[in-house]
MINU-490275 format. One record per residue (C-alpha): residue number from 1; y, x, z. Coordinates in nm, 3 decimals, decimal comma. Layout:
% residues N
- NUM;Y;X;Z $
...
This chain:
% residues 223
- 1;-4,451;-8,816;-9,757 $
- 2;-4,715;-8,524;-9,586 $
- 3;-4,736;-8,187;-9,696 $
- 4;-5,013;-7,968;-9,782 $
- 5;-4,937;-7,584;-9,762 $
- 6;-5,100;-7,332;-10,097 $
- 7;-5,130;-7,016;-10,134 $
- 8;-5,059;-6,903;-10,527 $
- 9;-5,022;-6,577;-10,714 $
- 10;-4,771;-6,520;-10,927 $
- 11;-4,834;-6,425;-11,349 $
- 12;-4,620;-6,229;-11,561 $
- 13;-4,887;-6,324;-11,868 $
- 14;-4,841;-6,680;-12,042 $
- 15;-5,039;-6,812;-12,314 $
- 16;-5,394;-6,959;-12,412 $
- 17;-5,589;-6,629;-12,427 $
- 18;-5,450;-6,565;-12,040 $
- 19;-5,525;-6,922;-11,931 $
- 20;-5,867;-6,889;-12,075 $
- 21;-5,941;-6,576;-11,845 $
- 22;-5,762;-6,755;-11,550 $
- 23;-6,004;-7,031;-11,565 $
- 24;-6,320;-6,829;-11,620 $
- 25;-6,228;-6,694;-11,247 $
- 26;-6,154;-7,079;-11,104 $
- 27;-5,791;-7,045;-11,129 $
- 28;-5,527;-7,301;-11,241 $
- 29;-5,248;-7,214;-11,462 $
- 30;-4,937;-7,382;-11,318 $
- 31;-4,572;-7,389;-11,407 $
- 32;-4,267;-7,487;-11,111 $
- 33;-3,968;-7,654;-11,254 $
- 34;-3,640;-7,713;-11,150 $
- 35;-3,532;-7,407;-10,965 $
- 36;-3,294;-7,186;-11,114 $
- 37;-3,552;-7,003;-11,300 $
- 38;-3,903;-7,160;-11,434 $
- 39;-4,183;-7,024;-11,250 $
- 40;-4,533;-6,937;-11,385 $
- 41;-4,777;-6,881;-11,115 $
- 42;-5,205;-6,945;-11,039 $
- 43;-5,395;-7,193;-10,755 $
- 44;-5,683;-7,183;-10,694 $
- 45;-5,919;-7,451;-10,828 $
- 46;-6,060;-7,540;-10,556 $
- 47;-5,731;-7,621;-10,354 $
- 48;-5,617;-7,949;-10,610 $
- 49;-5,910;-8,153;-10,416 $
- 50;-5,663;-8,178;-10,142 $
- 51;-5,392;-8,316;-10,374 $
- 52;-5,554;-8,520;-10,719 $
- 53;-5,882;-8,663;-10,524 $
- 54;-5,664;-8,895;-10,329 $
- 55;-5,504;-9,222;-10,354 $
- 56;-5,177;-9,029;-10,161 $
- 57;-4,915;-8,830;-10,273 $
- 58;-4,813;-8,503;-10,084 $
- 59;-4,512;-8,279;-10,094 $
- 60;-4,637;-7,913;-10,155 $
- 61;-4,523;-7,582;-9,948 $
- 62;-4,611;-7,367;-10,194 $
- 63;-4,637;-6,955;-10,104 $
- 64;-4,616;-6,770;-10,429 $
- 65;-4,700;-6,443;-10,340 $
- 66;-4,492;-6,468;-9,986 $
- 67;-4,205;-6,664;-10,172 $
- 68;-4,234;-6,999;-9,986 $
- 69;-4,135;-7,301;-10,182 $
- 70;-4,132;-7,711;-10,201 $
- 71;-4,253;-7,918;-10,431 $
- 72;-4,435;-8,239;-10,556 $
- 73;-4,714;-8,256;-10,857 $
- 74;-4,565;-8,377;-11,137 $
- 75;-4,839;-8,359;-11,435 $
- 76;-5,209;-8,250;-11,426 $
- 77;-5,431;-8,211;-11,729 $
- 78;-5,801;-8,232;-11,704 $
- 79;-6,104;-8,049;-11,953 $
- 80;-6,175;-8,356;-12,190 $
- 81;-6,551;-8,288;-12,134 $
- 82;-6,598;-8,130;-11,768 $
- 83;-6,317;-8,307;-11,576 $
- 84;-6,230;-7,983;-11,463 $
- 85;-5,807;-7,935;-11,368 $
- 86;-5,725;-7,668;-11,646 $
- 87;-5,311;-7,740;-11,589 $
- 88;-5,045;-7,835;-11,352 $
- 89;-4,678;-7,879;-11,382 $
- 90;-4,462;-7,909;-11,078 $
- 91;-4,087;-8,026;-10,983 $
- 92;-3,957;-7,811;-10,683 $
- 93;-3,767;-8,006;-10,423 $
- 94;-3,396;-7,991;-10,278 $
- 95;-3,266;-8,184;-9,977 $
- 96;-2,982;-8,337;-10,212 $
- 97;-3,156;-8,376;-10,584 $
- 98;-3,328;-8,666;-10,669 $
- 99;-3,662;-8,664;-10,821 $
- 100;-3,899;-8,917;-10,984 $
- 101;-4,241;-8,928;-10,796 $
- 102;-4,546;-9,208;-10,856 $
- 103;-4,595;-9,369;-10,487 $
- 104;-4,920;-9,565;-10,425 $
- 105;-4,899;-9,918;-10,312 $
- 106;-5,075;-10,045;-10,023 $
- 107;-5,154;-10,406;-9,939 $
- 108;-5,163;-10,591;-9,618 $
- 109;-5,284;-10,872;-9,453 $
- 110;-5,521;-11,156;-9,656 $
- 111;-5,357;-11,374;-9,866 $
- 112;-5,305;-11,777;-9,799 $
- 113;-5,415;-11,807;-10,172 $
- 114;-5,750;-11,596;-10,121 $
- 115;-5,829;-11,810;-9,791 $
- 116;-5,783;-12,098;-9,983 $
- 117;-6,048;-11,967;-10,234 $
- 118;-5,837;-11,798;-10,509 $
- 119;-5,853;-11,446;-10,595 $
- 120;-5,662;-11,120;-10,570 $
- 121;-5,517;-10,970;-10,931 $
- 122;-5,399;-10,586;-10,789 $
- 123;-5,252;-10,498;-11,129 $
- 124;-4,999;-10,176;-11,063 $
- 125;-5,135;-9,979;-10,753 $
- 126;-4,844;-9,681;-10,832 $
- 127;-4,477;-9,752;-10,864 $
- 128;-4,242;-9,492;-11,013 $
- 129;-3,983;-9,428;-10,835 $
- 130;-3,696;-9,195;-10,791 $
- 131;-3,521;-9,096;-10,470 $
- 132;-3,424;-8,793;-10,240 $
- 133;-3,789;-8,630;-10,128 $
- 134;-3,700;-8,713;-9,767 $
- 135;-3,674;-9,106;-9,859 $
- 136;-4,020;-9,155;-10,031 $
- 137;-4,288;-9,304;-9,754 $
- 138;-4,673;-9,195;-9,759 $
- 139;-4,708;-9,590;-9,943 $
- 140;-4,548;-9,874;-10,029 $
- 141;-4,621;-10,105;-9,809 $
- 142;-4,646;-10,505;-9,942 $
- 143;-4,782;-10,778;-9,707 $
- 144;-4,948;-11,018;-9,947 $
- 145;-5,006;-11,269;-9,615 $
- 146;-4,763;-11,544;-9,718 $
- 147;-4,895;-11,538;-10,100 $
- 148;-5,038;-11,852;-10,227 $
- 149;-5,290;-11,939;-10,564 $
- 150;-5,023;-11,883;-10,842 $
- 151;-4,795;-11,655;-10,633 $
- 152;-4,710;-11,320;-10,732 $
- 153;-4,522;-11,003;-10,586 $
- 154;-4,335;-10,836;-10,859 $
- 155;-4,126;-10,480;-10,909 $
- 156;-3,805;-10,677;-10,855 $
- 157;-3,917;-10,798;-10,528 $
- 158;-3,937;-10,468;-10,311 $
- 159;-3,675;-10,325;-10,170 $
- 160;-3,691;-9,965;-9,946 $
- 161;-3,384;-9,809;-9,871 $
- 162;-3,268;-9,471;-10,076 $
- 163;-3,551;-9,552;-10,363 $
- 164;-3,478;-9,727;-10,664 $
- 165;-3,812;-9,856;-10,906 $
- 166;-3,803;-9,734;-11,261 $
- 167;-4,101;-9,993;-11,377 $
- 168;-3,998;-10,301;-11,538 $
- 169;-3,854;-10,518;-11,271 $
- 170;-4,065;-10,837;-11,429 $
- 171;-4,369;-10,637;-11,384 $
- 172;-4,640;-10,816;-11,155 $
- 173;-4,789;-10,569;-10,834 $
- 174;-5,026;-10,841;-10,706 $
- 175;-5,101;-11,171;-10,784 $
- 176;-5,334;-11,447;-10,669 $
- 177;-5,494;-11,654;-10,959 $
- 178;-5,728;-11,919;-10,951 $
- 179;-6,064;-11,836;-10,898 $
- 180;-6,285;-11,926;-11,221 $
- 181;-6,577;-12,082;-10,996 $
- 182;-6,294;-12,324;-10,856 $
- 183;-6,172;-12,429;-11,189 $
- 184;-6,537;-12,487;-11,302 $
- 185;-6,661;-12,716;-11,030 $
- 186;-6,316;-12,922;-11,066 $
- 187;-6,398;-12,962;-11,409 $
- 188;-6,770;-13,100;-11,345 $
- 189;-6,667;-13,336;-11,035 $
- 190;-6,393;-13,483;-11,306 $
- 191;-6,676;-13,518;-11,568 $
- 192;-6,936;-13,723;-11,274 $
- 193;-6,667;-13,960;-11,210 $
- 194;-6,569;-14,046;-11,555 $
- 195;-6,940;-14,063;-11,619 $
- 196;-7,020;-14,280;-11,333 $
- 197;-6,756;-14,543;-11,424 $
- 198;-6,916;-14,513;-11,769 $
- 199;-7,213;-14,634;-11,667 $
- 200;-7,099;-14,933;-11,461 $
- 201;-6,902;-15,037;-11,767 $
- 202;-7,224;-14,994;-11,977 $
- 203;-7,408;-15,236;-11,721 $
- 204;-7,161;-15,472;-11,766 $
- 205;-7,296;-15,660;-11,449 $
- 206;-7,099;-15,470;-11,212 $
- 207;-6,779;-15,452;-11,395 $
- 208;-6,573;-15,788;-11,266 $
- 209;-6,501;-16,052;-11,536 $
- 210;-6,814;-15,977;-11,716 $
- 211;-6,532;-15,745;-11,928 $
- 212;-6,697;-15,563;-12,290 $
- 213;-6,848;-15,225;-12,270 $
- 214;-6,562;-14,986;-12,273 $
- 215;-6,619;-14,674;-12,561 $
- 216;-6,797;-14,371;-12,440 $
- 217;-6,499;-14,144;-12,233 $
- 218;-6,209;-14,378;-12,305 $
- 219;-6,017;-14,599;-12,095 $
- 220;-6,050;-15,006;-12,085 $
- 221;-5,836;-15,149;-12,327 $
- 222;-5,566;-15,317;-12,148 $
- 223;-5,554;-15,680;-12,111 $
């Protein structure tokens, strides 16, 4: 996982009237967890482009007022109508605590199924996992090469060493389906043959033995 290095400031005063002011000056109230003590300190707006406008996930080295620390996003809360980050609440990190951290997923290779003309379902692109901070990769890889129409890859199926998945094992990653325009033109090349033997029966001169008409979309009756 990379790190970004932060400067913050540190704040002795909590509550809405204080976060109110903070933001008026582009600051972000933040809280650190999971330390001996809870910390309560500001970033700077501008520096959560580096870590929320990304599909990756980054460690943080975090200098609070010369007081280095590590640590890893845990929640972010946006201004319902300006999009703006107003809040952030992280986990600080330890060589020998586990903590649980959303990793991106990150296919490879082109699917069998999608050469073949069926298409690519990417339903969870973040698994949760939890693990030791030094075990958790920039992605989870998955190479979707060998995957054919109807295959899927599923929570259940990875497997990285010193991470264990907290989604429902069942729970599909990828899948290739059938594409709809592949379903439709086996439907109407089914529907011209049964209509072209429909027609020969109607003619009755092609059919051998001169047999009756069969009914419109049903077999001959059997002899």
């Amino acid at each position: 996982m990379r790190t970004l290095e932060v400067s913050a400031a540190a704040r002795t005063e909590i509550g809405t009237k204080y976060s109110k002011l903070l933001r008026r000056e582009n600051k972000v109230p933040c809280v650190l967890y999971g330390g001996k003590e809870v910390m309560h300190f500001t970033m700077q707006e501008k520096d959560f482009r580096k870590i929320v406008y990304t599909p990756e996930v980054f460690s943080v080295d975090i200098d609070i007022d010369g007081k280095k620390v590590k640590a890893v996003m845990q929640d972010i809360q946006f201004h319902p109508v300006t999009d703006r980050v107003i809040h952030a609440d992280f986990i600080q990190l330890f060589d020998d605590v586990a903590v649980k951290v959303d990793l991106p997923v990150r296919l490879n290779g082109i699917s069998k199924g999608v050469l073949a003309g069926g298409k690519r379902r990417f339903k969870l692109k973040r698994l949760r996992t939890l693990g030791l901070h030094t075990a958790f990769p920039d992605y989870i890889d998955i190479d979707v090469k060998e995957l054919k129409i109807g295959g899927s890859i599923k929570v259940e199926d990875i497997v990285i060493d010193g991470l264990e998945f907290l989604d429902p094992p069942n729970r599909v990653i990828v899948a290739i389906k059938t594409a709809r325009a592949l379903v439709v033109e086996s439907e109407e090349g089914e529907e011209g043959e049964d209509g072209e033997d429909g027609e020969a029966a109607e003619g009755g001169e092609g059919a051998e033995g001169g047999d009756a008409p069969a009914a419109e979309g049903d077999a001959p009756a059997a002899e």
